[in-house]
MDTraj code that builds the backbone (N, CA, C; nanometers):
import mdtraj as md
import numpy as np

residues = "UNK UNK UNK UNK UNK UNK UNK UNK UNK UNK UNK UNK UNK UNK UNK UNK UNK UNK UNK UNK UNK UNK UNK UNK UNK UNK UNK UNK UNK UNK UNK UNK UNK UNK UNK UNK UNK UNK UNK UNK UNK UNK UNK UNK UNK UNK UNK UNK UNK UNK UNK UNK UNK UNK UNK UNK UNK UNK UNK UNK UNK UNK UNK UNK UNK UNK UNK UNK UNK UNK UNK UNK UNK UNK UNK UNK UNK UNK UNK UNK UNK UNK UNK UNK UNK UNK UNK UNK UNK UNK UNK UNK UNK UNK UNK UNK UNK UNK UNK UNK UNK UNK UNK UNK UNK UNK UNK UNK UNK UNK UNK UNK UNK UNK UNK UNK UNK UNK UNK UNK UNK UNK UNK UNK UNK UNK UNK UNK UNK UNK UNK UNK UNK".split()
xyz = np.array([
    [27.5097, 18.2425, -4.9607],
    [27.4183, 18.3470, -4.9182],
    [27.2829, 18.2828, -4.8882],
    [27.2562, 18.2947, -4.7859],
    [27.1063, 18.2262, -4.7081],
    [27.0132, 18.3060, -4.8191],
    [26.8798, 18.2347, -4.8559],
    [26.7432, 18.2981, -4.9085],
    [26.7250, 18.4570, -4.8913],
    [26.6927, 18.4540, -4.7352],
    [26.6721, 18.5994, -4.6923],
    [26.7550, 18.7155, -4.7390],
    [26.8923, 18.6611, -4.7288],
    [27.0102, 18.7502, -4.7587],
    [26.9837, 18.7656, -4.8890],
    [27.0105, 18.7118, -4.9870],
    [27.0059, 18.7298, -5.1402],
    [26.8528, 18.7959, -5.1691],
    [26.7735, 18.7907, -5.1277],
    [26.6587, 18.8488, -5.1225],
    [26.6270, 18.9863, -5.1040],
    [26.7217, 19.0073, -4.9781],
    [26.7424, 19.1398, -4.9478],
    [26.8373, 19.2085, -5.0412],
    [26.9550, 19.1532, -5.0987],
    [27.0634, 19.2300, -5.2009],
    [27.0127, 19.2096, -5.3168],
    [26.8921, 19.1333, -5.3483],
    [26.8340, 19.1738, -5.4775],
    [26.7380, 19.2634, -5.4967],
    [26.6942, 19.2945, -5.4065],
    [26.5669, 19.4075, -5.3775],
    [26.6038, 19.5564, -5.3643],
    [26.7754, 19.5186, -5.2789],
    [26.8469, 19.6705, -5.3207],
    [26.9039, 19.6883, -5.4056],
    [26.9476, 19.5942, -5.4986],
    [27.0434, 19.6046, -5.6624],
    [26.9555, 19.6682, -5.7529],
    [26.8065, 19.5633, -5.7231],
    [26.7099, 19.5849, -5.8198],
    [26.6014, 19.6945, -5.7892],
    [26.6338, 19.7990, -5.7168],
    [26.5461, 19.8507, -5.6424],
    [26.4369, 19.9475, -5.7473],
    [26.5666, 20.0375, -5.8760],
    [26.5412, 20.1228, -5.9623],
    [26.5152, 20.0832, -6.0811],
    [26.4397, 19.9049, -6.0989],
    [26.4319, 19.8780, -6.1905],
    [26.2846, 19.7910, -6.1929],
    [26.2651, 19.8229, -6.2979],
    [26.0993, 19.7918, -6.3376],
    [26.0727, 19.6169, -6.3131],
    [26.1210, 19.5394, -6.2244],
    [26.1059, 19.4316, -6.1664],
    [26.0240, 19.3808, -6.0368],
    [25.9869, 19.3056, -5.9984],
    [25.9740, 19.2490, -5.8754],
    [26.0246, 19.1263, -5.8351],
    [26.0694, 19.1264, -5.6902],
    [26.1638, 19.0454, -5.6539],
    [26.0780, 18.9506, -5.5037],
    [26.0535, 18.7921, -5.5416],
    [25.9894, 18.7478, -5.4551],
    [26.0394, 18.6289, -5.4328],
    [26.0291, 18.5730, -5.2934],
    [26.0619, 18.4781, -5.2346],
    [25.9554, 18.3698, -5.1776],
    [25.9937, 18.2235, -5.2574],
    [25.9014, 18.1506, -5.2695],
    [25.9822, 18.0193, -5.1456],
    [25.8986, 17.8792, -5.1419],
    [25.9383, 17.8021, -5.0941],
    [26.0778, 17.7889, -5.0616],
    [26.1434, 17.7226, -5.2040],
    [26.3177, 17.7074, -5.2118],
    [26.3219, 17.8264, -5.3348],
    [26.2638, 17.8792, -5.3317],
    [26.3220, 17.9877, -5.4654],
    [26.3105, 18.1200, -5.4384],
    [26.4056, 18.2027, -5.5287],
    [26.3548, 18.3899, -5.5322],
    [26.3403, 18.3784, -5.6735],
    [26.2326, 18.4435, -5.7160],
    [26.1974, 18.4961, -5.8190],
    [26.2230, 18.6330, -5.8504],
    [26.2848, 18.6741, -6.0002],
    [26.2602, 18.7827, -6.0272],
    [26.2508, 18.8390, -6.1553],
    [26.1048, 18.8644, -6.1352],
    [26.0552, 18.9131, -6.2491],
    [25.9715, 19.0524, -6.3489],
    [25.9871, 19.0835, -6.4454],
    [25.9585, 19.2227, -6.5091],
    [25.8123, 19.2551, -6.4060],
    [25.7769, 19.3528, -6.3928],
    [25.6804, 19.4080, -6.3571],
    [25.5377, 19.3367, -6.4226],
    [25.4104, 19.3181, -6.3799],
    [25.3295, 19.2706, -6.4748],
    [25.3130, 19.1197, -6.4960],
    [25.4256, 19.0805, -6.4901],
    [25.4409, 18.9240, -6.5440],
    [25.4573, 18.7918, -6.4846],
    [25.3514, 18.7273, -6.4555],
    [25.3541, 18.6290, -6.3495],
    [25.3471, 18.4780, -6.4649],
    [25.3659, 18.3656, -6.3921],
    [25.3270, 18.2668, -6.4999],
    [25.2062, 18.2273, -6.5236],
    [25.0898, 18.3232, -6.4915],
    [24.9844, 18.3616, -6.5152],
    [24.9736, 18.4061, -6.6690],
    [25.0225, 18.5202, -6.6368],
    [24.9940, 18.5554, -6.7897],
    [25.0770, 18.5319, -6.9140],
    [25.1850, 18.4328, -6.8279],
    [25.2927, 18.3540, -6.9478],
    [25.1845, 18.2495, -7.0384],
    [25.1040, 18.1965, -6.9439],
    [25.0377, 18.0885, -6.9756],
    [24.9380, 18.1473, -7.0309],
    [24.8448, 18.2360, -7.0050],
    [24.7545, 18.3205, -7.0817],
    [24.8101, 18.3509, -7.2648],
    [24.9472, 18.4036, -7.2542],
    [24.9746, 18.4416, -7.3843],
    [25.0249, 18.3010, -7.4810],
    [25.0738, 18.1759, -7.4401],
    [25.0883, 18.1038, -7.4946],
    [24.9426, 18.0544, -7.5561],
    [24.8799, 18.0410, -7.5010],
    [24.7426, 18.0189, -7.5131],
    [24.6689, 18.0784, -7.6320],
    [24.6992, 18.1809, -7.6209],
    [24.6038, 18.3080, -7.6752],
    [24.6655, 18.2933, -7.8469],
    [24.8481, 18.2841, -7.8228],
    [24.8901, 18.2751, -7.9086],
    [24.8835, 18.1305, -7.9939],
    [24.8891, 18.0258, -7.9513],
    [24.8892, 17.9406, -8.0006],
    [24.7617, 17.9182, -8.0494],
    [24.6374, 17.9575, -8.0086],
    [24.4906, 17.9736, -8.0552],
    [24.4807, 18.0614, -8.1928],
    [24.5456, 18.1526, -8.1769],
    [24.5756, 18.2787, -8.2802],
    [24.6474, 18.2053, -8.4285],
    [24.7422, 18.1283, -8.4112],
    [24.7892, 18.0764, -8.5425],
    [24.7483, 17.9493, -8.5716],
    [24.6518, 17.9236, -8.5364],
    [24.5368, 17.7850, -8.5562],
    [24.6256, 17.6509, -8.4934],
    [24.6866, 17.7118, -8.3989],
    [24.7295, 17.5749, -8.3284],
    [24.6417, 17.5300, -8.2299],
    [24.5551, 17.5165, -8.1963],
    [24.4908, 17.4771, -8.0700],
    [24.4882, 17.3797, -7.9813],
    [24.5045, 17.4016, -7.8589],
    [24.5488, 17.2746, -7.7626],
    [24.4998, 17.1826, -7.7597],
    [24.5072, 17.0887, -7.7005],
    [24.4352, 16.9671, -7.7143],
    [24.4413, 16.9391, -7.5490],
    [24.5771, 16.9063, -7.5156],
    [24.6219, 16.8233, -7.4278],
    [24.7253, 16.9909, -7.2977],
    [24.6981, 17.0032, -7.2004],
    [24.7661, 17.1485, -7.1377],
    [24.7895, 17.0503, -6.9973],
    [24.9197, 17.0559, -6.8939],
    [24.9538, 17.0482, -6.7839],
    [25.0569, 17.1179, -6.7230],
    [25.0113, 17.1514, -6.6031],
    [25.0892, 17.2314, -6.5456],
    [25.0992, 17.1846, -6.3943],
    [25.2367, 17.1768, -6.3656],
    [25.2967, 17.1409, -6.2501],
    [25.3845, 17.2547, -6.1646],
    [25.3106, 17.2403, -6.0364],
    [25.3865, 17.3345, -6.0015],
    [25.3599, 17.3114, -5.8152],
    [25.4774, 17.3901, -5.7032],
    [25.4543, 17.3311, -5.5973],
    [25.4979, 17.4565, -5.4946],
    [25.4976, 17.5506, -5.5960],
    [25.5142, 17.6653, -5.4629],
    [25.3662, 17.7703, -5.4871],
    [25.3461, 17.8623, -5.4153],
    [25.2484, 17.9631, -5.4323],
    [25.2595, 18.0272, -5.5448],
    [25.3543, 18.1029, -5.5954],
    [25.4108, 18.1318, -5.7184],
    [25.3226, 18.0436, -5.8541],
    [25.3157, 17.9700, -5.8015],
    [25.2169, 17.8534, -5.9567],
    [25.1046, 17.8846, -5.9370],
    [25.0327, 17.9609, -5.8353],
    [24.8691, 17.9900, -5.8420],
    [24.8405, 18.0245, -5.9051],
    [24.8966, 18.1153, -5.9739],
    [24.8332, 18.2370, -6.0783],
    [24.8282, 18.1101, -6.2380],
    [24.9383, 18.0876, -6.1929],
    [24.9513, 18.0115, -6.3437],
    [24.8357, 17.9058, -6.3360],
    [24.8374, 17.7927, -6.2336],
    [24.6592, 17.6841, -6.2342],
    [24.5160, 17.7894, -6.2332],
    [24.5005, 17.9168, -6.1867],
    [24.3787, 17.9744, -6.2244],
    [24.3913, 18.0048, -6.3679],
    [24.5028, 18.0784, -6.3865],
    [24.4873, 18.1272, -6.5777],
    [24.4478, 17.9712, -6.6852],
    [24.4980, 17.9151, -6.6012],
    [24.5086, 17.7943, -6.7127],
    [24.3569, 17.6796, -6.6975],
    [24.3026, 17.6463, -6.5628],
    [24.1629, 17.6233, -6.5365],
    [24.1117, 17.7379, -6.5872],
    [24.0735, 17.8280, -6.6049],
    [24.0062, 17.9493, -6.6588],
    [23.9676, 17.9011, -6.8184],
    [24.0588, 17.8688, -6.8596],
    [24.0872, 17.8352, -7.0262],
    [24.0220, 17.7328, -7.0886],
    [23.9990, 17.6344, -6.9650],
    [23.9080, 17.5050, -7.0101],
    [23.7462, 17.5755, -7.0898],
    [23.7352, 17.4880, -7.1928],
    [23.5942, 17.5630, -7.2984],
    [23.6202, 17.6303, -7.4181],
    [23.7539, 17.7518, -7.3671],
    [23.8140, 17.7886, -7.4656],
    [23.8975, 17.7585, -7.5747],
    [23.8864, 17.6361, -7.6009],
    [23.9762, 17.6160, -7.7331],
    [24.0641, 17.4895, -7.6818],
    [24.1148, 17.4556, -7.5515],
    [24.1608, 17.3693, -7.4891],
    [24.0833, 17.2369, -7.4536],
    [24.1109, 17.1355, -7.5358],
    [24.0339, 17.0150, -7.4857],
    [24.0288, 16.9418, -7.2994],
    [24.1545, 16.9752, -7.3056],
    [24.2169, 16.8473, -7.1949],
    [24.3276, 16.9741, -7.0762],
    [24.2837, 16.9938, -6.9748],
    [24.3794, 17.1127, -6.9315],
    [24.3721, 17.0400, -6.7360],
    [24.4606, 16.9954, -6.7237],
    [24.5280, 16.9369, -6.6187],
    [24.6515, 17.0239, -6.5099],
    [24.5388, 17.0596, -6.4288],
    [24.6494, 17.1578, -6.2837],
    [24.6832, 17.0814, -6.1674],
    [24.8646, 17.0958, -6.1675],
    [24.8212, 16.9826, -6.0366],
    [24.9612, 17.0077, -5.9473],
    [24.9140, 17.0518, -5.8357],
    [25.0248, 17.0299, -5.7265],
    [25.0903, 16.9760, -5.6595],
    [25.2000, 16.9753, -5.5931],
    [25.2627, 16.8919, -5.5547],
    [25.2494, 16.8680, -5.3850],
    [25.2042, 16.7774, -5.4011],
    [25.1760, 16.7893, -5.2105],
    [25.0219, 16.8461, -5.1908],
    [24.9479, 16.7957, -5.0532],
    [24.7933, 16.8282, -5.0885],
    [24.7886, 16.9530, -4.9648],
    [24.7996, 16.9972, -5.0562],
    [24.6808, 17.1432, -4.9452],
    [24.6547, 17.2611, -5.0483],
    [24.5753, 17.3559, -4.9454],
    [24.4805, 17.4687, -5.0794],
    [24.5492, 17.5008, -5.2175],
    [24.5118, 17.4955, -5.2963],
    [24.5177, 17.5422, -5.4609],
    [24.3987, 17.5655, -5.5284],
    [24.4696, 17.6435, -5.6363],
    [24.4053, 17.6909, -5.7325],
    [24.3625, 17.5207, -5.8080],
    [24.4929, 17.4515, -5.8180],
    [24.4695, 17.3280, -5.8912],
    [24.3837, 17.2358, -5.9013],
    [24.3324, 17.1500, -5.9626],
    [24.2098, 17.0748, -5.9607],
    [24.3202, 16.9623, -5.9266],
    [24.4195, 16.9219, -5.9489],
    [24.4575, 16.7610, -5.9151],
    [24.6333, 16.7848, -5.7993],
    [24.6666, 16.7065, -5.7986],
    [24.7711, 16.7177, -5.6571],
    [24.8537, 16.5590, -5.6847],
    [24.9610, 16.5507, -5.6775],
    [25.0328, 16.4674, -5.6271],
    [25.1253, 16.4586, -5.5013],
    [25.1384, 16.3562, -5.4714],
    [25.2573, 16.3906, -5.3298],
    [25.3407, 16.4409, -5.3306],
    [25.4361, 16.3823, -5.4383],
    [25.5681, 16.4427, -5.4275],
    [25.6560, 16.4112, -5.5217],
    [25.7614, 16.4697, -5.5816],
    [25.8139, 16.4797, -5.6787],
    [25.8506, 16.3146, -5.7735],
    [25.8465, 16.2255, -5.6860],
    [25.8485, 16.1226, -5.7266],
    [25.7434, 16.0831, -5.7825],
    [25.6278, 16.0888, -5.7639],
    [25.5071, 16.0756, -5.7797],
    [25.4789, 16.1458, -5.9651],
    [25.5459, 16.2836, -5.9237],
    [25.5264, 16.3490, -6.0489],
    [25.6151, 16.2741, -6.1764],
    [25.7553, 16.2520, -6.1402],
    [25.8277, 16.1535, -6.2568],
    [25.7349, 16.0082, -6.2984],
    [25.7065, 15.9697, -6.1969],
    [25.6171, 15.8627, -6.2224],
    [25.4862, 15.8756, -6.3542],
    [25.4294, 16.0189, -6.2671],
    [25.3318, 16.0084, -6.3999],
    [25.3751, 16.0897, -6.5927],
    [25.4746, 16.1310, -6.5189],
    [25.5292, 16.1735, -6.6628],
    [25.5638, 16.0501, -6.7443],
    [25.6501, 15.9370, -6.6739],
    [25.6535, 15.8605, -6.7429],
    [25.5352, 15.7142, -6.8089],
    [25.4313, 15.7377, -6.7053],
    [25.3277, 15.6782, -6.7451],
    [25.2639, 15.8033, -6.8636],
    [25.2719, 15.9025, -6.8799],
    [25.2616, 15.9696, -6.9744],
    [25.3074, 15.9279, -7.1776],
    [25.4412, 15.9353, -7.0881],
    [25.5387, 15.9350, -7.2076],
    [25.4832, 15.7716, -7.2695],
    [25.4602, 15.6969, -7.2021],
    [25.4527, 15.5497, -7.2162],
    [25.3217, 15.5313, -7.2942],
    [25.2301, 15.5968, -7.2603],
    [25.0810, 15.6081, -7.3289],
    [25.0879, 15.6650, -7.4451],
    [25.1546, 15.7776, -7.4621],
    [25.2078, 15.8454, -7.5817],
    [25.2207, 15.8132, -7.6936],
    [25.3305, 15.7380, -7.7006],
    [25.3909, 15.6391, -7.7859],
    [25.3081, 15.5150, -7.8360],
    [25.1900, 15.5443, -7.8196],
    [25.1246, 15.4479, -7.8081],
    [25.0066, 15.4823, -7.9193],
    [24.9900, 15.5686, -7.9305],
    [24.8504, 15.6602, -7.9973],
    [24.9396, 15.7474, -8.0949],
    [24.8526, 15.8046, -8.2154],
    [24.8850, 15.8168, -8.3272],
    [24.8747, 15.9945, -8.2886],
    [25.0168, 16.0577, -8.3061],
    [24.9851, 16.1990, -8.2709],
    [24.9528, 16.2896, -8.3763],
    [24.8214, 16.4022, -8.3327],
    [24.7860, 16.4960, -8.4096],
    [24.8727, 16.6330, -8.4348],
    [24.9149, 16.6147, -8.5593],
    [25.0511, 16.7439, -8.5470],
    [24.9697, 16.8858, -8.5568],
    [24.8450, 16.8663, -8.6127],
    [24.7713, 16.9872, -8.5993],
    [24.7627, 17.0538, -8.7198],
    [24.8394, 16.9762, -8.8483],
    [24.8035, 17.0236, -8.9387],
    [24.7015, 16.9298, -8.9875],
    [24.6797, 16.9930, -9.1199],
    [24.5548, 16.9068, -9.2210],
    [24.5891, 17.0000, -9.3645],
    [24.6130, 16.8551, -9.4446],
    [24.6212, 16.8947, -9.5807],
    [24.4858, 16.8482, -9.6264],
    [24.4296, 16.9037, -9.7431],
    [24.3329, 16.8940, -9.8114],
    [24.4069, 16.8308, -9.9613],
    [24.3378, 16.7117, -9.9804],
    [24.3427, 16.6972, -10.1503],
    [24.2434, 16.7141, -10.2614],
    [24.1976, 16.7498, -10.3677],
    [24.1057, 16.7573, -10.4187],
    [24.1389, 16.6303, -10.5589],
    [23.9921, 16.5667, -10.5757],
    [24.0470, 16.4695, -10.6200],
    [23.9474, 16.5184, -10.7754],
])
top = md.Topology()
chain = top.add_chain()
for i, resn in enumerate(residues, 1):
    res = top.add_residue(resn, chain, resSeq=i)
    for name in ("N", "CA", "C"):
        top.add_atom(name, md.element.get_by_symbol(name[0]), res)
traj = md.Trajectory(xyz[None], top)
């Protein structure tokens, strides 16, 4: 079933139901009413702030229009509680994102220069015990 087609038989399956149904680059999305990865990323946030986890380190990759919402919610957040918050697209033209790579290769690349740095530095699990001496 071509994009368009499945697009169209999901829009009439789903017609009577509290969803929206959208068509991105190579993808259809479909999702509850309300809920973009905007405010997925908003509530992780909010929540993980809420039980004294607080971010340190936030990235988000993403390469269709569909990810806008999610690089503004998440640039928005920088100040708030988030040290380090990294938006970045794939391929260069307009975004919400502050950083861009070419192309998916590009992106494995820096994950694994990631992972490689990682391992390298002593990680903060985010707790803290207190002893009294």
């Amino acid at each position: 079933m071509a994009g368009k087609e499945m697009l169209d038989h999901l829009e009439s399956v789903l017609a009577n139901e509290p969803v929206v149904v959208k068509r991105g680059q190579q993808i259809v999305e479909v999702n509850p009413q309300g809920v973009s990865k905007g405010v997925v990323v908003d509530k992780l946030v909010t929540t993980m702030q809420s039980i004294g986890r607080p971010l340190d380190f936030v990235l988000c990759i993403g390469d269709d229009q569909s990810d806008e919402d999610m690089f503004e919610k998440i640039s928005s957040s920088v100040g708030n509680g988030i040290a380090e918050v990294f938006a970045c697209t794939v391929g260069q033209k307009p975004s919400n994102a502050k950083y861009y790579l070419d192309d998916t290769v590009d992106v494995i690349k820096m994950l694994h220069g990631l992972e490689a740095a990682s391992s390298h530095v002593p990680h903060n699990t985010g707790f803290h015990v207190e002893t009294q001496t």
